[in-house]
PAZAPA-4460 file (N, C-alpha, C; in steps of 0.05 Angstrom, whole numbers, plus 32768, in hexadecimal, padded with zeros to 4 digits):
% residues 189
    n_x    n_y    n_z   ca_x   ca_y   ca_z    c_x    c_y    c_z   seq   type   mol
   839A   7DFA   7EE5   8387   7E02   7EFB   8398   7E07   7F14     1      X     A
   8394   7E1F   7F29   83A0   7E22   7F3E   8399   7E0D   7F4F     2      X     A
   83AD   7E07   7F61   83AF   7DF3   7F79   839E   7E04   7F95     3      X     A
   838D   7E01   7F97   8382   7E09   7FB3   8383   7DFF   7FBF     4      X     A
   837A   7E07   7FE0   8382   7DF4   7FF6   837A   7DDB   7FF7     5      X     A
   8363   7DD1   7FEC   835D   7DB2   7FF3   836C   7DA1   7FE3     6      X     A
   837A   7DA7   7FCA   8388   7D9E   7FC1   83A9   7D94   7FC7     7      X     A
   83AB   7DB4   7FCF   83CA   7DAF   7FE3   83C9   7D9C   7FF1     8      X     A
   83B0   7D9A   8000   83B2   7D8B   8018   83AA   7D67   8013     9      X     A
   83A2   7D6B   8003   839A   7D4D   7FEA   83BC   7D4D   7FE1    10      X     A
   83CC   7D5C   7FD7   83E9   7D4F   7FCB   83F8   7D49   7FE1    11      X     A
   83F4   7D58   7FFB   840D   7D56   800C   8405   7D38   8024    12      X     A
   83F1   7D36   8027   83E0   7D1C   8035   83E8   7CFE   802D    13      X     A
   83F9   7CEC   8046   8401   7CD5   803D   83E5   7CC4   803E    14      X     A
   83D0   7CD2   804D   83BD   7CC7   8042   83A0   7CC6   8035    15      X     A
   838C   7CBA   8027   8380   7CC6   8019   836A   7CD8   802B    16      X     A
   836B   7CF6   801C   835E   7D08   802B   833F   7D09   801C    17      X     A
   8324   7D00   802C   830E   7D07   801D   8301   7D1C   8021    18      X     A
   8303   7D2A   803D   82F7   7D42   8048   8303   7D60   8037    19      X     A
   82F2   7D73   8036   82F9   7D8A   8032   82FF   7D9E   803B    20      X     A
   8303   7DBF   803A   8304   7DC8   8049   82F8   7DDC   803C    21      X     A
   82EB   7DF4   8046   82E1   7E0E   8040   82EF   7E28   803E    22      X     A
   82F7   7E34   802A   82FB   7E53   8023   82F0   7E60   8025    23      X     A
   82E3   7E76   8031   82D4   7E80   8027   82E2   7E93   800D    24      X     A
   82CD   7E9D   7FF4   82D6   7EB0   7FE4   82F0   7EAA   7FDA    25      X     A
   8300   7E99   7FDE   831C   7E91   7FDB   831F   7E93   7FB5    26      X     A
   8334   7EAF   7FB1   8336   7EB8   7F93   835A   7EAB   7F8D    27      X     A
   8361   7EA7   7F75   837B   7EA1   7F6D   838E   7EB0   7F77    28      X     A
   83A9   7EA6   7F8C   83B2   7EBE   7F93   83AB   7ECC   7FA9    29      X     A
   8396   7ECA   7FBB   8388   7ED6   7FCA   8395   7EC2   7FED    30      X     A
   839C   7ECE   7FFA   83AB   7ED0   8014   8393   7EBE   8029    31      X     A
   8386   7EA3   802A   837B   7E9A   8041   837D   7EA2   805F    32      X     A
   835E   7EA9   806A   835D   7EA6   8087   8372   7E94   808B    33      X     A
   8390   7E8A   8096   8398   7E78   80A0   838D   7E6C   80BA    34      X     A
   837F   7E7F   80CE   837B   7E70   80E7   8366   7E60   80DB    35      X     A
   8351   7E6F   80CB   8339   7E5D   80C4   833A   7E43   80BD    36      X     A
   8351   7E48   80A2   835A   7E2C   809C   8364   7E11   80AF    37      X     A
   837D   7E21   80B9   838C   7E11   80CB   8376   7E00   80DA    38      X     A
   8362   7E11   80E9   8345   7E03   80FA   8337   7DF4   80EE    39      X     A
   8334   7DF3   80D0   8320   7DDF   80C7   832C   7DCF   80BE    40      X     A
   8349   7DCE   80B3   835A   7DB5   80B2   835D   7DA5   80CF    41      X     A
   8361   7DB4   80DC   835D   7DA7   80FB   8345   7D98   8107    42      X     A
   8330   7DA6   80FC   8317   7DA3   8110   830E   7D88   80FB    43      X     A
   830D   7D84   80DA   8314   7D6D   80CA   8326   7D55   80D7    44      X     A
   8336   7D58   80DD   8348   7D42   80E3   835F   7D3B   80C7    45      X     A
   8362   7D54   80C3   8369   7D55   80A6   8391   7D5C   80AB    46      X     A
   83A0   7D5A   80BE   83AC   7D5F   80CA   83C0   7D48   80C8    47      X     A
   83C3   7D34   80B6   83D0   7D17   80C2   83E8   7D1B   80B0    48      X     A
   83F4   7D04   80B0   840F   7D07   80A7   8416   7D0F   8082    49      X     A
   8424   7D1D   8081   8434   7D1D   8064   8448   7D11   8054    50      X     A
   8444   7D16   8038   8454   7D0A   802D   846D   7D1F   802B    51      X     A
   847D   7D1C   803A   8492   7D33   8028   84A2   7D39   801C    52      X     A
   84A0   7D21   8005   84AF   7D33   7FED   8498   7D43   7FDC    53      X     A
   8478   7D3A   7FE4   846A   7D4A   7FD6   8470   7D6A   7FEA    54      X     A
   8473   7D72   7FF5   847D   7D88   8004   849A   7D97   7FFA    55      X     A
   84B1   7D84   7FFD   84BB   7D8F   7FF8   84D5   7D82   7FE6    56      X     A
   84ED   7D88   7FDD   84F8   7D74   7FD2   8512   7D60   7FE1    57      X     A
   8518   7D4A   7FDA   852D   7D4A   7FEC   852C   7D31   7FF4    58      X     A
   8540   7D31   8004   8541   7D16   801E   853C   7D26   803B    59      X     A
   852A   7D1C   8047   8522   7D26   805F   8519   7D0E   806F    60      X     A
   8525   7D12   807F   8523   7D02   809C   850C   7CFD   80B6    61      X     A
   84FE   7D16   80B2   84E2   7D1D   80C1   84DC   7D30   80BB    62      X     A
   84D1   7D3D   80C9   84B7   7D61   80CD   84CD   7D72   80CC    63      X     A
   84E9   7D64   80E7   84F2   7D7B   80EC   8504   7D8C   80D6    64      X     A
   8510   7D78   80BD   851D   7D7F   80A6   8500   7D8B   8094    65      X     A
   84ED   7D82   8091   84D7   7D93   807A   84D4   7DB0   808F    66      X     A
   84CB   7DAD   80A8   84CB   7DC6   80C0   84DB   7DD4   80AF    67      X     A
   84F3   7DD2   80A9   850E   7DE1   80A5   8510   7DEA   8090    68      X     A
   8505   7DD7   8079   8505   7DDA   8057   84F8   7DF1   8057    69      X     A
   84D7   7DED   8063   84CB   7E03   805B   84CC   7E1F   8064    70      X     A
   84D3   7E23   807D   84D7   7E36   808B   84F0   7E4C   807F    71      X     A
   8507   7E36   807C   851A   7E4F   8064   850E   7E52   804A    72      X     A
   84FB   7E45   803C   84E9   7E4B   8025   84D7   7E69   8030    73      X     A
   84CF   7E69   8044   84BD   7E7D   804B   84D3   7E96   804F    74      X     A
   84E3   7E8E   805B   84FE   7EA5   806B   8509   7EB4   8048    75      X     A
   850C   7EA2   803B   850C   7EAE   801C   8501   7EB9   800F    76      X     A
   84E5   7EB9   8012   84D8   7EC4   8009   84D2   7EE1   800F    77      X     A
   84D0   7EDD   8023   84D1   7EFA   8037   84E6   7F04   803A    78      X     A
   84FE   7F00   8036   8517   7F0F   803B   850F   7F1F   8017    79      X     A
   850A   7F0F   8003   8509   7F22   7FF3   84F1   7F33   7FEA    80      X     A
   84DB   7F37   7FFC   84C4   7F47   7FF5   84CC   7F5D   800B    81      X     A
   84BE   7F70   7FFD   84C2   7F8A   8011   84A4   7F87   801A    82      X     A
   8498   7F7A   8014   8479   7F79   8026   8474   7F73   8041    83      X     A
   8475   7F89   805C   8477   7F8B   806F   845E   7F79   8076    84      X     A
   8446   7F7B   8077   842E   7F6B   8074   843A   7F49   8079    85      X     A
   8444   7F45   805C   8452   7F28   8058   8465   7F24   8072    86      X     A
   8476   7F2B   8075   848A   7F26   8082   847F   7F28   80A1    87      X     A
   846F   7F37   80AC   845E   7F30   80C9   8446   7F1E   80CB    88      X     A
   843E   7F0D   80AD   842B   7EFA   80AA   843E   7EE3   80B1    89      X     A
   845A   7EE4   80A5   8466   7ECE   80A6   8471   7EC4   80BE    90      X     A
   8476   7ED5   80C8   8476   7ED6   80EA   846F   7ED2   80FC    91      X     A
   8450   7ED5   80FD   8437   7ED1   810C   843B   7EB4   80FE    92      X     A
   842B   7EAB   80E9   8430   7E91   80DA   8442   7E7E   80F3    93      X     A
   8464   7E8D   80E8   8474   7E74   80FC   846F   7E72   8110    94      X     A
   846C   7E83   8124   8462   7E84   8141   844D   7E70   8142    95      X     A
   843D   7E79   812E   841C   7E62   8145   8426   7E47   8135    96      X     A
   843C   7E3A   812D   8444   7E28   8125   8459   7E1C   8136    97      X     A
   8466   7E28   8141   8478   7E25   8160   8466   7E21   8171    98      X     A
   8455   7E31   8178   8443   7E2F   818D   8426   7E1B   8182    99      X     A
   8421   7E14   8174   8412   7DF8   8169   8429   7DD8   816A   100      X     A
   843F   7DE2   816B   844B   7DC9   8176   8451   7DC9   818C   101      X     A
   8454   7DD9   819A   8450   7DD6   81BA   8434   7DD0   81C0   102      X     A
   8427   7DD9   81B9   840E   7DC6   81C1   840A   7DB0   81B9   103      X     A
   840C   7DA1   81A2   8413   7D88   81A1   8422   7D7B   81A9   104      X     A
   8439   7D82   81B1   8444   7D71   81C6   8435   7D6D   81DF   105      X     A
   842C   7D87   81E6   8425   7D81   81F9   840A   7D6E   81FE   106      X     A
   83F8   7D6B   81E6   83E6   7D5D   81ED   83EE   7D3C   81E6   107      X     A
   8409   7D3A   81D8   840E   7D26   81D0   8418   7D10   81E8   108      X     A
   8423   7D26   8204   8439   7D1B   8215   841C   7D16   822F   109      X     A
   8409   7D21   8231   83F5   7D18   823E   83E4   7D00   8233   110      X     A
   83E2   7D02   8215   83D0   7CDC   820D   83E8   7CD0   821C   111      X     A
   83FC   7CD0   820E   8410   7CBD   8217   8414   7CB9   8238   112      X     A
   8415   7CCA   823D   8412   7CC3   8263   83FD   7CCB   827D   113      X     A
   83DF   7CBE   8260   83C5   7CC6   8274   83CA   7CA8   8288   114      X     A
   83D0   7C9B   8290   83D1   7C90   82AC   83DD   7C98   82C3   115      X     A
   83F9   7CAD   82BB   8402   7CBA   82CF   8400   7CDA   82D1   116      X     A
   83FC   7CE1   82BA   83E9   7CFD   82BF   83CA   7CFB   82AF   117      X     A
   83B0   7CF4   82CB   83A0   7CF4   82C0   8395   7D12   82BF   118      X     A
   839F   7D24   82CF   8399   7D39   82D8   83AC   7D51   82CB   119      X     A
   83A0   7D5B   82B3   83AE   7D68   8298   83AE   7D8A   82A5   120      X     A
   83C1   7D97   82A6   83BF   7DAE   82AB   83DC   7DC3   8296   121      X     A
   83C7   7DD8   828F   83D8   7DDF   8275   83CE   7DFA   8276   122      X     A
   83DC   7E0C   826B   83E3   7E2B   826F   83D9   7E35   8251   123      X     A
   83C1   7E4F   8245   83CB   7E50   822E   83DE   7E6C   8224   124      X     A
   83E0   7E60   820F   83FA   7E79   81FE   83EB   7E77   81E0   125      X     A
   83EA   7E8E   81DF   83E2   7EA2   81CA   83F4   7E8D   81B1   126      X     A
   83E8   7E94   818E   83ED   7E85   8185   8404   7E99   8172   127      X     A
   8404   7EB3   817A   8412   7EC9   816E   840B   7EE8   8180   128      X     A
   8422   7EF2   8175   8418   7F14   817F   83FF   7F1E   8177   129      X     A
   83E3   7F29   817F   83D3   7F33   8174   83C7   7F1E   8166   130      X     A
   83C1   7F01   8177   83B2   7EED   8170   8399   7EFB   817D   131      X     A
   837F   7EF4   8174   8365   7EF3   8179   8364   7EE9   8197   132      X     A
   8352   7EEE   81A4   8354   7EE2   81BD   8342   7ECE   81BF   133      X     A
   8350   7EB8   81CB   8349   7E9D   81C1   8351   7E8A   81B4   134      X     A
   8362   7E9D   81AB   836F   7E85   8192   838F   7E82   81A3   135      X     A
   8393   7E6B   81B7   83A7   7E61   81C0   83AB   7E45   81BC   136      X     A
   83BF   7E3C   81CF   83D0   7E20   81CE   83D2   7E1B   81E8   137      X     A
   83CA   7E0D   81ED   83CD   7DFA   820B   83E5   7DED   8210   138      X     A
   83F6   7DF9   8218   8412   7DE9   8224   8410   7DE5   8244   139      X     A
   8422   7DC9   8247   8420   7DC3   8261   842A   7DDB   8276   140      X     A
   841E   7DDA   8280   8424   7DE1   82A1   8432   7DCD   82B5   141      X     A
   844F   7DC7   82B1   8453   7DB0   82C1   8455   7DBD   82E4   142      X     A
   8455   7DC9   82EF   844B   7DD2   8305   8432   7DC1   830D   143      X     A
   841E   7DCA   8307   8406   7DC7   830B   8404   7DA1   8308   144      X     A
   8409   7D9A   82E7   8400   7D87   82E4   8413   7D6C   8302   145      X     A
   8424   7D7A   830A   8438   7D6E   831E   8428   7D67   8329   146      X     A
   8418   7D7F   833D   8412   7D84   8354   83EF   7D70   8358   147      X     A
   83E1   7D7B   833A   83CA   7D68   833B   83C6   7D4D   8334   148      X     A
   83E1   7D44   8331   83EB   7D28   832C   83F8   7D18   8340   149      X     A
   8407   7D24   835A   8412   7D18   8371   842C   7D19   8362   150      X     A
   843E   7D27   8347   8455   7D22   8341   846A   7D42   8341   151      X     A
   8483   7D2D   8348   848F   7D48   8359   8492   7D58   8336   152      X     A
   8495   7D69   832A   849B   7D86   8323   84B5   7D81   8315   153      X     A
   84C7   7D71   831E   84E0   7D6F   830A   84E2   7D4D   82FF   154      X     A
   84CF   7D3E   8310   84CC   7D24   82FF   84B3   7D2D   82E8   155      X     A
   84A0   7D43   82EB   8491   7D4F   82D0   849B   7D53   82B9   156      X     A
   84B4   7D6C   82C1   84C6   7D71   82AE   84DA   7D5F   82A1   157      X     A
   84E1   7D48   82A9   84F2   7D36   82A5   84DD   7D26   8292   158      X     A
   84CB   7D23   829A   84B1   7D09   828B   84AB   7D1D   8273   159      X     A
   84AF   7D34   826D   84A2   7D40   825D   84B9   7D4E   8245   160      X     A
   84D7   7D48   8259   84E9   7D4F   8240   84EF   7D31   8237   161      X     A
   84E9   7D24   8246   84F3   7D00   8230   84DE   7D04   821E   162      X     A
   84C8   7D05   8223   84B0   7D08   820F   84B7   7D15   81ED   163      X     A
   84BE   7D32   8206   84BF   7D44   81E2   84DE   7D3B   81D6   164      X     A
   84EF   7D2D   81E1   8509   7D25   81D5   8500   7D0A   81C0   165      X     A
   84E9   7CFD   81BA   84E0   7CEE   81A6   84D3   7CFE   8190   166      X     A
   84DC   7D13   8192   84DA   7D2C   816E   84CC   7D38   8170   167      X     A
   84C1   7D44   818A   84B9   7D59   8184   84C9   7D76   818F   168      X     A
   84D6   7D6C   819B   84ED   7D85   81A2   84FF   7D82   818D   169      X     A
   8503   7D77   817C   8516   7D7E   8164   8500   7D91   8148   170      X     A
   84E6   7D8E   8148   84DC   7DA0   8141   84CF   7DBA   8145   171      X     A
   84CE   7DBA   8164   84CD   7DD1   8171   84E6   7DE3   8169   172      X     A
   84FE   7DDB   817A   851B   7DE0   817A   8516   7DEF   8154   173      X     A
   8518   7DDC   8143   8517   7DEB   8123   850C   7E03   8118   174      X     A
   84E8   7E03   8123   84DA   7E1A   811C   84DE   7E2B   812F   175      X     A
   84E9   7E2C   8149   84F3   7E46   815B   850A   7E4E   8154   176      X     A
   8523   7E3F   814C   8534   7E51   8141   852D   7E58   8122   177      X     A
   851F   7E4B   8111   8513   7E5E   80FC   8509   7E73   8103   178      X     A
   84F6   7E7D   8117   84E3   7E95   8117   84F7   7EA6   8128   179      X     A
   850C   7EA4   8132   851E   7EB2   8143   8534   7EC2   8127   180      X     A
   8539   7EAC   810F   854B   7EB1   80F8   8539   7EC2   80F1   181      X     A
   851F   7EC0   80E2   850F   7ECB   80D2   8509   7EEE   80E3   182      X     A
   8500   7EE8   80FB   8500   7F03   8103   8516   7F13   8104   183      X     A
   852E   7F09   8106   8547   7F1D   8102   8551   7F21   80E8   184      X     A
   8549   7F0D   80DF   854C   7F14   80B4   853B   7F2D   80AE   185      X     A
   8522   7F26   80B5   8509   7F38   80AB   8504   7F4A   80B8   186      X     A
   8504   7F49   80D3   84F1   7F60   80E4   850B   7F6F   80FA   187      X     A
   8521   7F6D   80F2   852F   7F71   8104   8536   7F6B   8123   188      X     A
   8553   7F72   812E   854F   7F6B   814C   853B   7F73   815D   189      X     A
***
């Protein structure tokens, strides 16, 4: 029997997943709405940590090595299809995946310092080229969040690169130079 998404998401889950998610029309083989998905895994809470050797094989250290596993799995795949389609899906794909961890950082570095920034101010960015409008990522604005906080602008920036230096700038850092590799593999300079 094929593995469909609730199942993926049932093998790769360190923990037990009981919610579902919806396809619509979803045939064997057949290419998912990804934003759709992505949103109702999200809007579920279906989003929590993995196991990853069910992901991928190996010794891996965090996200930012599976980040890495899978991303040259994808870069492979597409280096050998001539399917132009594929290869600007995969792209868009990495992008709102760069730019989905910039937003989690960023909402991650505000729980963590809602007593000194209670006053959250954040810019959005598109989740890809020829994203839908609407469909963005809220990254900080450290300007702003400075200014409606009483904090100077380079102690923002300083509070917010110690932040992402506890892993999430080593997985940012991973899938941006993936989608920088992948577009000069695939789509040219």
């Amino acid at each position: 029997m094929p593995c469909d998404a609730n199942r993926f998401v049932k093998f790769i889950s360190r923990y037990p997943v009981t919610d579902s998610i919806q396809i619509d029309n979803m045939k064997w083989l057949a290419v998912p709405d990804m934003e759709k998905m992505a949103k109702d895994l999200f809007d579920k809470k279906m989003t929590d940590e993995i196991v990853f050797d069910s992901l991928v094989k190996g010794k891996h250290r965090g996200y930012d090595d599976v980040l890495q596993s899978v991303s040259d799995w994808l870069k492979n795949k597409a280096v050998l299809s001539n399917n132009e389609a594929l290869k600007q899906g995969v792209r868009s794909a990495m992008r709102a995946v760069v730019v989905a961890r910039q937003e989690a950082t960023t909402s991650s570095f505000f729980e963590k310092n809602k007593a000194k920034y209670p006053n959250r101010h954040v810019y959005p960015v598109p989740l890809y080229e020829g994203t839908k409008e609407g469909d963005t990522a809220k990254i900080i604005n450290h300007r702003e969040t400075g200014v409606f906080n009483g904090v100077a602008l380079r102690d923002v920036q300083d509070d917010f690169a110690d932040f992402a230096d506890e892993g999430h700038k080593s997985n940012i850092r991973v899938l941006t130079n993936a989608l920088r590799e992948f577009t000069e593999l695939c789509l040219g300079p």
